[in-house]
C-alpha positions in Angstrom: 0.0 0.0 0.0 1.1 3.6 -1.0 2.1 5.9 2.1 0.1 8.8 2.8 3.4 11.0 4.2 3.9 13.6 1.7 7.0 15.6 2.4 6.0 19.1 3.6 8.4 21.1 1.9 7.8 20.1 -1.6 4.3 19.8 -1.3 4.0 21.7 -4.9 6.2 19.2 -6.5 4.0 16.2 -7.5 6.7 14.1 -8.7 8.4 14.2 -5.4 5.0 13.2 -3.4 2.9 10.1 -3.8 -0.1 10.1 -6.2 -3.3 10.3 -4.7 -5.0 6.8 -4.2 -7.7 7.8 -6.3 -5.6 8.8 -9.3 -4.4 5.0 -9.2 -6.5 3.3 -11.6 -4.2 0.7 -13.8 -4.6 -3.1 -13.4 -2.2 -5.7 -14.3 -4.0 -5.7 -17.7 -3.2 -2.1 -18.1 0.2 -2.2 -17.0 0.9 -5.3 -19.9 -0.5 -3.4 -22.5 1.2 -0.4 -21.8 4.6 -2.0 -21.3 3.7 -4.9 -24.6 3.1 -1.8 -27.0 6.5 0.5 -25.4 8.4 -2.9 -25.9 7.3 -3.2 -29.8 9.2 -1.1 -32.3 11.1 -1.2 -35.2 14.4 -0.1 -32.9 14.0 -3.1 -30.9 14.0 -5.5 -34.5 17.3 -3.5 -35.8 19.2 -4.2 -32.6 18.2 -8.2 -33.0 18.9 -7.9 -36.3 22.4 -7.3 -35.0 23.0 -10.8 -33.2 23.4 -12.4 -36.3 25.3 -13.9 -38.1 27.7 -13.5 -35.5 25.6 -15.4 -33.7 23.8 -18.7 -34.9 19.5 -18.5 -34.6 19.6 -21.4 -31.6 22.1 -19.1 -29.7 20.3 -15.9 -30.6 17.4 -17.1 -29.5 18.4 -18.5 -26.1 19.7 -15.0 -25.4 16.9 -13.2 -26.0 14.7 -15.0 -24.0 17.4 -15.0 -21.4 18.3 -11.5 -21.3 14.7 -10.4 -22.3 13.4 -12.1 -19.0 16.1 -10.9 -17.0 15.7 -7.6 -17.5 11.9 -7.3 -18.3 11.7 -8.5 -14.6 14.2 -5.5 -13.3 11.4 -3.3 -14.8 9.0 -5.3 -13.0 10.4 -4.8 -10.0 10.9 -1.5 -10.3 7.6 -1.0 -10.8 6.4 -2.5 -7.9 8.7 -0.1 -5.9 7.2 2.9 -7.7 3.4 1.7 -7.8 3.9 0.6 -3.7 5.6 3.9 -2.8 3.4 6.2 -5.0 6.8 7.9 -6.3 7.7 9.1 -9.9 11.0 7.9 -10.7 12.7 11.1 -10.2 11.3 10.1 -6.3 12.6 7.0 -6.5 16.4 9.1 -7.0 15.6 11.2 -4.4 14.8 8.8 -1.9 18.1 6.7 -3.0 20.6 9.6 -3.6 19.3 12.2 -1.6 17.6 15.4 -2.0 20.6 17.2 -3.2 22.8 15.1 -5.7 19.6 13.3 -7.1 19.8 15.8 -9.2 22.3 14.8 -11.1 20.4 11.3 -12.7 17.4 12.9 -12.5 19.0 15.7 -15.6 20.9 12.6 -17.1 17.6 11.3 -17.1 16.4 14.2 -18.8 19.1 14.4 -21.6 18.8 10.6 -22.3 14.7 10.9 -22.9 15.9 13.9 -24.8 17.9 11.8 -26.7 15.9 8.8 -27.0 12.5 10.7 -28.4 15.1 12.6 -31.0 15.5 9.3 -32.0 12.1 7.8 -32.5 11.3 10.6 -34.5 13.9 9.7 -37.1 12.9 6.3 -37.0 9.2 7.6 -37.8 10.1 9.9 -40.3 12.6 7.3 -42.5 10.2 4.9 -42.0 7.2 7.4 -43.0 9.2 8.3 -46.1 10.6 4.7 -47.0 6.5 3.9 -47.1 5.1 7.2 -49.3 8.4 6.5 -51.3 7.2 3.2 -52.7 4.7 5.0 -54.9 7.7 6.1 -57.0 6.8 9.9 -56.0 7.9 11.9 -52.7 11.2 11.6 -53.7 12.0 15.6 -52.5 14.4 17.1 -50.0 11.2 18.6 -48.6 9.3 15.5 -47.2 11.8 13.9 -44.9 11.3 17.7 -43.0 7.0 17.7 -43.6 7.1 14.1 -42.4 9.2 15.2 -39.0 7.2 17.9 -38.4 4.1 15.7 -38.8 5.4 13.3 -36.0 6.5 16.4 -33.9 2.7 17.5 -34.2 1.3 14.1 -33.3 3.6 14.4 -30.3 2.3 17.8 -29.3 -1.3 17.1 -29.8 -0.7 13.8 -27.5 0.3 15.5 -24.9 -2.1 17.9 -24.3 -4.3 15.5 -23.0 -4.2 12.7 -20.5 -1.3 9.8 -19.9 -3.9 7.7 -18.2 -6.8 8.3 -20.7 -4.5 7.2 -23.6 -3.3 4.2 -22.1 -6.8 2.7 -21.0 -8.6 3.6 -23.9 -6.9 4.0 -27.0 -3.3 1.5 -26.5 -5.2 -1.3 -24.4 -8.2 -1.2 -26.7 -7.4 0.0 -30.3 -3.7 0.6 -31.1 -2.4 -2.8 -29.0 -4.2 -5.4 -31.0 -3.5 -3.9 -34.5 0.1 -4.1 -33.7 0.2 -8.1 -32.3 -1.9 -8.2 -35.8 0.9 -6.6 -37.7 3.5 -8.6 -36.0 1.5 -12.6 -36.3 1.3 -11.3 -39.8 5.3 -10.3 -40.4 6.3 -13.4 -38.1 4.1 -15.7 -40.1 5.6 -14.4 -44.0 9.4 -14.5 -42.4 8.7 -18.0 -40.8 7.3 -18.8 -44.5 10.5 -17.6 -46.3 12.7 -19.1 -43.8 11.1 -22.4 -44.6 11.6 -21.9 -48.5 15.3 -21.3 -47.6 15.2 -24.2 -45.4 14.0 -23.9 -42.2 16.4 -26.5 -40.4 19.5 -25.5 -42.2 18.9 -22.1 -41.2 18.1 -23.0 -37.3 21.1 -25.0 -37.0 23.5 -22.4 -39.4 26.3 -21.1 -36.6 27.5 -18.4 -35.8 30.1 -16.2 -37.7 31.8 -15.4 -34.4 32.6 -11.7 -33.0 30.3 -11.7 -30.2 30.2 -13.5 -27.3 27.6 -14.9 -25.4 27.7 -12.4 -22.4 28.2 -9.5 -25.0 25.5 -10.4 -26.6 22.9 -10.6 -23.2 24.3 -7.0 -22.8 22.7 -6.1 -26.3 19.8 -7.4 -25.0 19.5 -6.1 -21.2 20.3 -2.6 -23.1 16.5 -2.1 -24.0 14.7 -3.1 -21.3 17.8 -0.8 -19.2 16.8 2.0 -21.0 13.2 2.0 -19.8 14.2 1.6 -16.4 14.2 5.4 -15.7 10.7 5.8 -16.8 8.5 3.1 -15.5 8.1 4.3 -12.1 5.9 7.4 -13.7 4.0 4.9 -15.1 3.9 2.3 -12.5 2.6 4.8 -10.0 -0.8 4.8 -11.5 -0.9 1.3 -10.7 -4.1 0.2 -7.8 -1.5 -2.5 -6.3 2.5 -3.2 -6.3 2.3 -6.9 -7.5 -0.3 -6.0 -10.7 2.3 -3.9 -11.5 5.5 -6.1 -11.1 3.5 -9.1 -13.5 2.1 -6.7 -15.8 5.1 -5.1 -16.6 7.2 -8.4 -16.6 4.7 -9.6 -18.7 4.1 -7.5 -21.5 8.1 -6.3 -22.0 9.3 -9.9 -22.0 7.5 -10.9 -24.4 7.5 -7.9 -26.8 11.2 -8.0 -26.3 11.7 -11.6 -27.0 8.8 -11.6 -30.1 10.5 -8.5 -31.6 14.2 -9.2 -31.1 13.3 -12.7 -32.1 11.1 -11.3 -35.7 14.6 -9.1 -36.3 16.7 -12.3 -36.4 14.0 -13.9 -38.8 14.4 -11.3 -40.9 18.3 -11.3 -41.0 18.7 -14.8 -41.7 16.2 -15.0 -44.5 16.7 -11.6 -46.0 20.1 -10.3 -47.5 19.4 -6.7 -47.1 20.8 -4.6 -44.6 18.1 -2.3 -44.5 15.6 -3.8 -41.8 12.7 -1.0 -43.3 13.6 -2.0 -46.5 13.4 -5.8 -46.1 9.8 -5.6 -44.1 8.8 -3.7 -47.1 9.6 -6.3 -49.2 7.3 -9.0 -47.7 3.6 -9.4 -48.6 1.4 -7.2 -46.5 4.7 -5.6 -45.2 3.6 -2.1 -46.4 0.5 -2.3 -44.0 2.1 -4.1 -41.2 5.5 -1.6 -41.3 2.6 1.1 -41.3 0.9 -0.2 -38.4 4.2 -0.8 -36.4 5.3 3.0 -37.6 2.7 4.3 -35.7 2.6 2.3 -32.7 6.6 4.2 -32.4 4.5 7.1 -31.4 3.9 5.7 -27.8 7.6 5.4 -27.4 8.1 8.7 -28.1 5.5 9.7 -25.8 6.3 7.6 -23.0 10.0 9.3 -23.2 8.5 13.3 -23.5 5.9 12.0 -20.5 8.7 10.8 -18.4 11.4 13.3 -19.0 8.2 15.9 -18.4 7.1 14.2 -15.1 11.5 14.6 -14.2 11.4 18.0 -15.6 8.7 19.1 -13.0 10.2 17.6 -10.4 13.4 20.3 -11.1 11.0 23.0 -12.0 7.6 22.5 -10.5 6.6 25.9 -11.1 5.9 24.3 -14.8 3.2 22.1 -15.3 3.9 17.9 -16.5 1.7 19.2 -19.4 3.8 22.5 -19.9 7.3 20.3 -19.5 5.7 17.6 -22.5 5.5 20.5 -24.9 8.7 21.9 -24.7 10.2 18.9 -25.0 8.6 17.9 -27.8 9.5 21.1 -29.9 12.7 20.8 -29.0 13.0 16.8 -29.6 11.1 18.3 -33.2 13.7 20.7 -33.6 17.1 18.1 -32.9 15.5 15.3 -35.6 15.7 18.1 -38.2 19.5 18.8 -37.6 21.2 15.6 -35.8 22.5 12.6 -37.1 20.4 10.0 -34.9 21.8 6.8 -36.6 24.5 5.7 -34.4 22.7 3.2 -31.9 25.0 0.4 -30.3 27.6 3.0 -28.7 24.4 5.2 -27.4 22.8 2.0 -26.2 25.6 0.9 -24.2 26.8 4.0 -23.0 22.9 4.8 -21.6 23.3 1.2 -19.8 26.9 2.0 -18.3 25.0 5.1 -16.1 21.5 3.7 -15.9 22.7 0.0 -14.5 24.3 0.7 -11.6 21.6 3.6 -10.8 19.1 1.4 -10.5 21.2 -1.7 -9.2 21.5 0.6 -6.1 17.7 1.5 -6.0 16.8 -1.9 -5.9 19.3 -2.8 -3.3 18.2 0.3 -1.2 14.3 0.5 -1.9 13.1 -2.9 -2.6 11.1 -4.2 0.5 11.7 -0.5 2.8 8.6 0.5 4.5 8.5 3.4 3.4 10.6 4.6 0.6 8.5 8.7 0.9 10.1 9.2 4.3 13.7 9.1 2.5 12.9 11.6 -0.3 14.2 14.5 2.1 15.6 13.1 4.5 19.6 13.6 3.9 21.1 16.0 0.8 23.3 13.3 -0.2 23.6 9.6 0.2 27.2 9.4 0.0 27.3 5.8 -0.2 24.8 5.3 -2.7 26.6 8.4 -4.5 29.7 6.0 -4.2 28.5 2.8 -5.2 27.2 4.5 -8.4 30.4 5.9 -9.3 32.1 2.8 -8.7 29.7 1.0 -10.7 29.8 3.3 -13.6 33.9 2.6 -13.5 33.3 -1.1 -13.0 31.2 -1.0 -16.4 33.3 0.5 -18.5 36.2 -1.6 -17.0 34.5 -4.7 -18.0 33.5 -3.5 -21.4 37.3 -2.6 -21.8 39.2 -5.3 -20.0 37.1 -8.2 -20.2 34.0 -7.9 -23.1 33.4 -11.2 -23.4 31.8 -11.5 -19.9 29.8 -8.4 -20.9 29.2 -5.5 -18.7 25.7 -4.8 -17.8 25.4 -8.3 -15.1 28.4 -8.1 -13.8 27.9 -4.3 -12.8 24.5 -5.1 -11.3 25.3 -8.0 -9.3 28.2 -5.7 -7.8 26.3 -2.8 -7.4 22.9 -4.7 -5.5 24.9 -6.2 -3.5 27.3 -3.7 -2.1 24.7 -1.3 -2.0 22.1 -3.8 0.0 25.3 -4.6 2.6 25.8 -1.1 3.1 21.9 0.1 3.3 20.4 1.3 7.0 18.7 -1.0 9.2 15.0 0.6 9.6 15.3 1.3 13.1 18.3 4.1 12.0 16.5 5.0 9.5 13.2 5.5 11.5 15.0 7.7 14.2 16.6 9.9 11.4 13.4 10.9 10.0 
């Protein structure tokens, strides 16, 4: 059950307090089709795409399911921390780091959503573009900068009205069962050409070499990473802790493992390096790419709706709603004029801050009483401060000195633990507050 303490000197800030009890309205079936339709995208395809063939399909696949369980169940648990407490995740950084240097992630936070919906508007706008383009026409300069400005719109219009509202009754009922449609049709034409290729030959082909196993789980644990920051803001909305922990494990896990998963099928059986391209080529694809294409839209949202929620809890003088839109002209303005196509080396870097982050919030939040009474209770944590750092070095360390083990577990495990050794017993932490 949420706490009722609400912190009395931020008592404008509603990121920093927990959500009213009757604001909470999300099931477990609301939390899965959120997290299902965030987890689906054409990003998520293009990274599987990249396991092979350095990888064979039988190791590929027993990655994905791996890594995508693994860390579909982080977000799970996190959202169970931030549905119990009531706490946005900029709360969540505040209780862990303190009032003072929280700060700090909460602006990372900021720049990487900043970063993130840049992206997903260049993946709509190629993908818009790749689509008119097949008509032979729309070949101008002009279009790729109409079809941005289109999305930025979308975005803008979005956000003026309600998270919740657009979750329960557009996503769960309307845009979330055109998309599984789009996919059964993509996976069932891919699964068709792979067996005209020779579907056993191709399952049993190895791998090239070049990544290891452990490398490879990082690729994976990078997506489901890189929503850790946002699904508190989300989860909060949630009527109970443990609807929110399965629904979220549930739906990401198995858009994770279905999309990874459909981006190997399509590497294997297709010779083109263009992953827009090659959907294009399959029968149906044009509608199904279409349908995907705008099911990106909610991943752009969910980023501006987060980064809003942690850009009010900076600024609360300026509405969620106020935050959203100038994000989202400025997210317009950045697709227009940045190169947004280098993705493994943003991926990974996102997961070398965003891992250890969050493997000390677990640690230090996960079963506490009462995670509200920490948001103001110290300025800084120095040992969680500490344990970050360190685990920020430890990641890169790995990733330099040893990449076959990967990065992203072993900083975790190190960071969980040393932060859940070193976190208060509840009776100090009771007598601080």
């Amino acid at each position: 059950m949420a706490s009722t303490h609400r912190p009395s000197t931020d008592s404008a800030n509603t990121a920093l307090t927990p959500l009213p009890q009757g604001e909470r309205l999300f099931g477990w079936r609301d939390h899965a089709a959120l997290w299902l339709s965030l987890g689906v995208g054409l990003l998520v395809m293009q990274i599987g795409a990249y396991l092979v063939p350095a990888m064979g399909a039988q190791a590929a696949l027993g990655v994905i399911v791996f890594g995508s369980v693994l860390g579909a169940g982080l977000l799970g648990w996190t959202a169970k921390i931030g549905c119990d407490s009531g706490l946005s995740s900029a709360g969540l950084m505040h209780a862990t780091y303190g009032s003072s240097f929280a700060r700090l992630p909460v602006l990372l936070n900021i720049v990487q959503l900043i970063g993130w919906t840049t992206f997903e508007l260049v993946v709509m706008r190629d993908g818009t573009v790749a689509i008119a383009r097949q008509s032979g026409s729309f070949t101008g300069a002009l279009w790729p900068l109409l079809a941005t400005l289109l999305w930025g719109g979308v975005l803008l219009a979005l956000l003026s009205g309600s998270m919740v509202k657009l979750v329960r009754k557009f996503i769960g009922r309307y845009g979330l069962p055109l998309v599984i449609a789009s996919l059964l049709w993509l996976s069932w034409q891919f699964l068709a050409k792979a067996d005209a290729q020779g579907l056993s030959a191709l399952w049993n082909r190895p791998g090239a070499g070049g990544m290891s196993t452990l490398s490879a789980l990082d690729l994976v644990i990078a997506m489901p990473v890189s929503w850790l920051p946002l699904v508190a803001d989300f989860a909060r909305h949630g009527r109970d802790g443990n609807s929110a922990l399965r629904g979220t494990w549930l739906g990401y896990a198995l858009a994770n493992i279905w999309c990874y998963a459909l981006g190997v099928l399509v590497a294997i059986t297709t010779p083109s390096t263009d992953l827009v391209a090659a959907l294009l080529l399959a029968q149906g694809g044009l509608l199904a790419l279409g349908l995907i294409l705008i099911d990106e839209v909610d991943n752009a949202y969910g980023d501006l709706y987060s980064g809003s929620v942690a850009g009010h809890s900076l600024k609360p003088g300026w509405s969620v709603r106020r935050w959203g839109m100038l994000l989202a002209v400025l997210c317009t303005a950045l697709a227009l004029v940045l190169p947004m196509h280098s993705l493994e080396p943003f991926l990974l870097m996102l997961s070398s801050v965003f891992v250890p982050l969050y493997g000390v919030i677990l640690a230090r939040l996960a079963g506490h009483t009462d995670p509200v009474l920490l948001v103001t209770q110290r300025k800084v944590n120095r040992s969680a401060v500490a344990i970050w750092l360190l685990g920020i070095a430890c990641y890169h360390l790995c990733a330099q000195l040893t990449p076959s083990l990967g990065a992203a577990l072993p900083t975790l495990v190190l960071t969980f633990a040393l932060a859940r050794i070193t976190r208060a017993r509840p009776a100090r932490l009771i007598a601080a507050a």
